[in-house]
Phi, psi and omega in degrees: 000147167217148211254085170267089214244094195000335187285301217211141154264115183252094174310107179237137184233104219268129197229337148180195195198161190187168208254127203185089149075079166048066166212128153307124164213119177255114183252147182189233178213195242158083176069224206275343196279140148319144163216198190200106182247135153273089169214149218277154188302317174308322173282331163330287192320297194307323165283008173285289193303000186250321170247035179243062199236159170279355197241309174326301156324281161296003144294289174325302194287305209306319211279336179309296167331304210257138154276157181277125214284138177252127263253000000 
């Protein structure tokens, strides 16, 4: 995943996640750094519903398919 901010570009690769007092929480690294992302149920919903589109969907089944280019 990468991460784009007027500043910085931030490669992040999400290494695993659990569940924590009603909370998502995916932890990995950003570059060289630990990080940690969090988020609440209300943000879920929403980010689900923001990737539950047809062109998303035939991103996901294509990529099931497809190997990931090796670096």
């Amino acid at each position: 995943m990468l991460v784009k901010t007027p500043a910085i570009k931030l490669g992040v690769e999400v290494r695993e996640s659990h569940i924590e007092e009603g909370r998502l929480i995916m932890s990995g690294v950003a570059n060289a750094m630990p990080c940690t992302v969090e988020i609440g149920g209300h943000e879920l919903v929403r980010l689900i519903g923001k990737l539950v589109r047809p062109s998303v969907i035939a991103l996901v089944i294509k990529s099931v398919f497809i190997s990931e280019p090796r670096a």
